[in-house]
C-alpha positions as CSV (number, residue, x, y, z in Angstrom):
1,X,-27.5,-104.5,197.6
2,X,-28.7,-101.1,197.6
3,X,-30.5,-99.9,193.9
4,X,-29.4,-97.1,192.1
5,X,-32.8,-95.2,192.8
6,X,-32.4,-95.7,197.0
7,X,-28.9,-94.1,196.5
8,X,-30.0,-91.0,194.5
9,X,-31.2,-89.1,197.7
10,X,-28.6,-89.9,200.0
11,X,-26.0,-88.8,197.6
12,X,-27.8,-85.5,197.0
13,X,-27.7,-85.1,200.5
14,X,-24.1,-85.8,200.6
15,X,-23.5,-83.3,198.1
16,X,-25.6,-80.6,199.8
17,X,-23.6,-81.2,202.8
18,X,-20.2,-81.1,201.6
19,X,-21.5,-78.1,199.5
20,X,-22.3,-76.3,203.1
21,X,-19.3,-77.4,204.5
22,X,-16.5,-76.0,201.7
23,X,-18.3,-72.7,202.3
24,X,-18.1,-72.6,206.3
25,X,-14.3,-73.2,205.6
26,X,-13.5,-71.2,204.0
27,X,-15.4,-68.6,205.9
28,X,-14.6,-69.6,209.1
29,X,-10.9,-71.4,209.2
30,X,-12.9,-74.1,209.9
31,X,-12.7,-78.2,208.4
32,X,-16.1,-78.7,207.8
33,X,-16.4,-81.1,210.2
34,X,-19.6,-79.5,212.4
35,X,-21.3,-79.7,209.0
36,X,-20.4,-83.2,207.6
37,X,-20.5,-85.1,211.2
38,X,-24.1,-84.4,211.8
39,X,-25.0,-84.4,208.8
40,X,-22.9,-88.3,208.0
41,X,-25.1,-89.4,211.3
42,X,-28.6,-88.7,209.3
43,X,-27.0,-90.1,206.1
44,X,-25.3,-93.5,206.8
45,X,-28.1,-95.5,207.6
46,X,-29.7,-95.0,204.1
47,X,-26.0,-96.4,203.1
48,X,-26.5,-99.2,205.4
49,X,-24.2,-98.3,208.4
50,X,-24.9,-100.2,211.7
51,X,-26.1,-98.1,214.7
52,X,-23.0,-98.9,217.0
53,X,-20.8,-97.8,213.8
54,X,-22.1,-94.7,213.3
55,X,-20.2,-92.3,215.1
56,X,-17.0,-93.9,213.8
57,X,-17.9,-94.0,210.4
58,X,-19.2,-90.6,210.8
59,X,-16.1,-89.3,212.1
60,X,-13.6,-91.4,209.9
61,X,-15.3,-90.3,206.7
62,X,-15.3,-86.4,208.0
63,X,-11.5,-86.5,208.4
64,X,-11.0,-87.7,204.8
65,X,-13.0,-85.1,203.8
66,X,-11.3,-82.6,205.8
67,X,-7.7,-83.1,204.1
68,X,-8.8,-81.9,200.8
69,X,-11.7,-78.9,202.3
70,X,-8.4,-77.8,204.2
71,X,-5.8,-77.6,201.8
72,X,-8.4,-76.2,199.6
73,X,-9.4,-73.0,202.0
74,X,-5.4,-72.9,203.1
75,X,-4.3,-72.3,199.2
76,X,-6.8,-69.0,198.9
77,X,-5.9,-68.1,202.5
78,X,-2.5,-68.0,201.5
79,X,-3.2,-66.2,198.1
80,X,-4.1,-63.5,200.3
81,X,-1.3,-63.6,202.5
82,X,-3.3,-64.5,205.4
83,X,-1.6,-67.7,206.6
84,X,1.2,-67.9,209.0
85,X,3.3,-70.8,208.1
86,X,5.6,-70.6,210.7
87,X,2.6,-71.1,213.1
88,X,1.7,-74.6,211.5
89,X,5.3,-75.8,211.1
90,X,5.8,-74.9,214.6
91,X,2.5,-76.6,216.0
92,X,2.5,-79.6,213.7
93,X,4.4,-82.2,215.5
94,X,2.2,-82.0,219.1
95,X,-0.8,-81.6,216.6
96,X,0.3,-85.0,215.2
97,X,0.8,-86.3,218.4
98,X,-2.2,-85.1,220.2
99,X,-4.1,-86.9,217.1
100,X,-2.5,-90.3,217.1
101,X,-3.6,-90.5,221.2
102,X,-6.8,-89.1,219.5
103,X,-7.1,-91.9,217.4
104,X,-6.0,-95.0,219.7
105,X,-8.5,-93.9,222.7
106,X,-11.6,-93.0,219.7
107,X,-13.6,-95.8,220.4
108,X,-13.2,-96.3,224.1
109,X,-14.8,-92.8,224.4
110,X,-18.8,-92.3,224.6
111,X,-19.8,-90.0,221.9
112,X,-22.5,-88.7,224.1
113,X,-20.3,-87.7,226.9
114,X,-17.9,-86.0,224.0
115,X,-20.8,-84.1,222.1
116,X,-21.8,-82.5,225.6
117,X,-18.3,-81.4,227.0
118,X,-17.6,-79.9,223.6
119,X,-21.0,-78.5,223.1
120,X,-19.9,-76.7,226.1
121,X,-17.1,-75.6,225.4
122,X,-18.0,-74.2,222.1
123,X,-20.3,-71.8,223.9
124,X,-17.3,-70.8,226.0
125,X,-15.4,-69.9,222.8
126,X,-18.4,-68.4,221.3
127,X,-18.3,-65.9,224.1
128,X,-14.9,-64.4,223.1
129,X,-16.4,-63.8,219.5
130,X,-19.4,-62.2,220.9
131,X,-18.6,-60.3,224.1
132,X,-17.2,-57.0,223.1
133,X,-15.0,-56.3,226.3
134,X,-13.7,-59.8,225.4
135,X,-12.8,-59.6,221.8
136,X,-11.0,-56.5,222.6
137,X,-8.5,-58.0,224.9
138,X,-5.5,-59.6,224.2
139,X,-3.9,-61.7,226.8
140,X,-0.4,-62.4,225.0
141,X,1.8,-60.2,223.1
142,X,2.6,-63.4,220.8
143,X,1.9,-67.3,220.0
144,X,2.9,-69.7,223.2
145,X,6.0,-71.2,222.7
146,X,7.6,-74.3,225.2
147,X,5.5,-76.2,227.3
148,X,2.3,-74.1,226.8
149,X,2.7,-74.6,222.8
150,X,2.8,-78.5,223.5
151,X,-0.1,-78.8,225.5
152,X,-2.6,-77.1,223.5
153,X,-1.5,-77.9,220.3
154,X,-1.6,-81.7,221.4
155,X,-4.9,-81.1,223.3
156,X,-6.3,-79.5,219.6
157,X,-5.5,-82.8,217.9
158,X,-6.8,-85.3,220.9
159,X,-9.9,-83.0,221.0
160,X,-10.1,-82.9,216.7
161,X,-9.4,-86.7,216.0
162,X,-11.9,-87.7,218.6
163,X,-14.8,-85.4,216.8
164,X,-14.1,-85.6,213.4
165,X,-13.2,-82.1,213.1
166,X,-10.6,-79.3,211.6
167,X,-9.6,-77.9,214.9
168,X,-10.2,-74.4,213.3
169,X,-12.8,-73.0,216.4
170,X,-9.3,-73.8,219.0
171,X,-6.8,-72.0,216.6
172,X,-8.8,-69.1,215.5
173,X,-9.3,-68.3,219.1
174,X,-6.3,-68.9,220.4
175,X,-4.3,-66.9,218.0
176,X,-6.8,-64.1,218.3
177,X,-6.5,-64.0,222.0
178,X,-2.3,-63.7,221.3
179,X,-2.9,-61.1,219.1
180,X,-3.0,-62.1,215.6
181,X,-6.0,-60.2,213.1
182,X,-8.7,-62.4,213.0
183,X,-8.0,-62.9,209.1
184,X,-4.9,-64.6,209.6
185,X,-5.8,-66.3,212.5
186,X,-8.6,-67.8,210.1
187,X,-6.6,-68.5,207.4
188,X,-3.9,-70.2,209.3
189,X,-6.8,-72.4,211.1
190,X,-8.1,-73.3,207.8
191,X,-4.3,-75.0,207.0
192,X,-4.8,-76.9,210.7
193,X,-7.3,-79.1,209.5
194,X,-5.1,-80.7,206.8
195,X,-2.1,-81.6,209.5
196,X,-5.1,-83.1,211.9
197,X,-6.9,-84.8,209.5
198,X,-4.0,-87.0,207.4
199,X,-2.7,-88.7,210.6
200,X,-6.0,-89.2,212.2
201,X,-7.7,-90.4,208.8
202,X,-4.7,-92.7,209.0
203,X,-6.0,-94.0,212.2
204,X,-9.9,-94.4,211.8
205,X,-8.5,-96.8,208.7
206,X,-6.9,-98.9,210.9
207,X,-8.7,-99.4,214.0
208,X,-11.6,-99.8,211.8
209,X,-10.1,-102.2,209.3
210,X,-11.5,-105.9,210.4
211,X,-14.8,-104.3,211.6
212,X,-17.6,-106.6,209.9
213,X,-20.8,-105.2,208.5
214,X,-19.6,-101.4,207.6
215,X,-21.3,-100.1,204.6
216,X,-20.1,-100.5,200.8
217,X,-17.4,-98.8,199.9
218,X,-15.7,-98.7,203.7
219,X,-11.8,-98.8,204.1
220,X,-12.0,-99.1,207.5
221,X,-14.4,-96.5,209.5
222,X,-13.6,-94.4,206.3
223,X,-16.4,-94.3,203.5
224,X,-15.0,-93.5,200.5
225,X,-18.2,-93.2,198.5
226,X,-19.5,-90.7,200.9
227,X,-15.8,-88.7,201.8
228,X,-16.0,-88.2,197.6
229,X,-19.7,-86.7,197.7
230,X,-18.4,-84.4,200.3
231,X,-14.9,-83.3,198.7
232,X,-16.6,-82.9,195.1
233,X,-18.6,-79.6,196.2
234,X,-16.3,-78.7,199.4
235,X,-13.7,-78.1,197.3
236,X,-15.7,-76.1,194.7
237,X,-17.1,-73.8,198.0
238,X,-14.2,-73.7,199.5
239,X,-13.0,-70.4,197.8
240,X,-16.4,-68.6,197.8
241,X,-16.2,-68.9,201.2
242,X,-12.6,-67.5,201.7
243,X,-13.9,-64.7,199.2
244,X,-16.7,-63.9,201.4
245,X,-14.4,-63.7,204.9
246,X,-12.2,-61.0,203.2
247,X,-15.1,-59.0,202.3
248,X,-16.7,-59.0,205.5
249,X,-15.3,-56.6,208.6
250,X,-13.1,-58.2,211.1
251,X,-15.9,-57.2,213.9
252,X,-18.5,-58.5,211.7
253,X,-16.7,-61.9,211.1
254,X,-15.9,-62.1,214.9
255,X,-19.9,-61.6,215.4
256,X,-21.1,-64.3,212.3
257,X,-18.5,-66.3,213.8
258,X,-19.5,-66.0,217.7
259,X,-23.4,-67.0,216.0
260,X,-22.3,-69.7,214.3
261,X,-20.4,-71.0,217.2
262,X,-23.6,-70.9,219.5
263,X,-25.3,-72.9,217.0
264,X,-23.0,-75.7,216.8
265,X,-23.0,-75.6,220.7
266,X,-26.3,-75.9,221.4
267,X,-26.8,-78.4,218.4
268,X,-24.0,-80.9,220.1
269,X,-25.8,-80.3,223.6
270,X,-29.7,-81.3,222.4
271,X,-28.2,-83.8,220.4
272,X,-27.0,-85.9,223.4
């Protein structure tokens, strides 16, 4: 058993990271999830978390915390008309789909391999942010509908379930690139997270249910002592955040988003 004094620092830390994590999105559309995964990793072990549980636990717990960060950051979003419902009632179902494949295939897929390919690909979206000739083209009059709408929006939940994030980096870009202000593309990211993270939350409960040996407090590969560190000061950050996005220039918060984009990239890539 674990004394009250050994628990102090790693729930400071737990607030600190959920603290950093409301902010970021609600700045960037984003669920928090490039905040609270790495940052769950460090913290677990000091909770007791077994080294081949980690990344589960890690991910699990970030989901949780995503529902609330999300619908949090989607509320002021909205307050500010800068969320387009008819995008998320229209991707929703292939989200939901892409999440529970997400979900059943989690642990059969190396976390090492998966933190490269998307560190990666986070520096190929980081380019669009940060390449003027490419942030000023638009390749689509409008949102893919059909086939096109299917694939991505089921490869955004796959992608998000197996990372333990919001999916806001894939939606923000995507809706940019079809047109849509980068506001609204950020406030209608910041609503994705919620519609990834229920379903695949969902999941990490039950493939993780009869694992022995998971630290106090687990249902499943979801912590719920650590998800409510996180959502107590999320939530609370989440509006400054949205606050700060509307303040900012849309080139400016292309460019503080294209940074912050190359950092989580590289991060994911040296931490393999």
């Amino acid at each position: 058993m674990i004394g009250d004094s050994a628990l102090l620092l790693p729930f400071l830390a737990l607030l600190a990271a959920g603290a950093a994590a409301g902010f970021a999105g609600g700045l960037f559309g984003i669920g928090g999830g490039f905040v609270v995964v790495p940052a769950l990793v460090l913290i677990l072990p000091l909770l007791g978390t077994q080294s081949d549980q980690l990344t589960h636990v890690a991910v699990g717990t970030s989901l949780a915390t995503i529902i609330f960060t999300s619908l949090r950051a989607v509320r002021s979003h909205a307050l500010r008309g800068a969320v387009d419902l008819g995008v998320l009632k229209s991707w929703a179902p292939w989200v939901v789909a892409g999440t529970v494949l997400g979900t059943l295939v989690a642990h059969q897929v190396s976390s090492t391999t998966l933190a490269l390919i998307f560190g990666v690909g986070v520096l190929a979206f980081a380019v669009h942010f940060l390449m003027p000739r490419v942030n000023d083209r638009q390749v689509l009059e409008a949102m893919p509908g059909g086939a096109a709408r299917a694939g991505l929006a089921g490869g955004l939940g796959l992608l998000s379930s197996l990372l333990g994030i919001g999916g806001g980096t894939i939606t923000t870009m995507t809706m940019t690139m079809c047109g849509t202000p980068i506001h609204r593309a950020i406030g209608t990211a910041s609503g994705m997270g919620a519609i990834i993270a229920v379903p695949a939350s969902i999941g990490f409960v039950i493939i993780g249910f009869s694992e022995p040996g998971l630290p106090w407090g687990s249902f499943g590969y979801v912590n719920l002592p650590a998800a409510l560190a996180v959502v107590t000061t999320s939530v609370l950050l989440a509006p400054l955040g949205v606050a700060v996005a509307h303040k900012l220039s849309p080139k400016l918060l292309r460019l503080v988003f294209g940074i912050y984009l190359v950092f989580v990239g590289v991060t994911m890539i040296t931490s393999t």
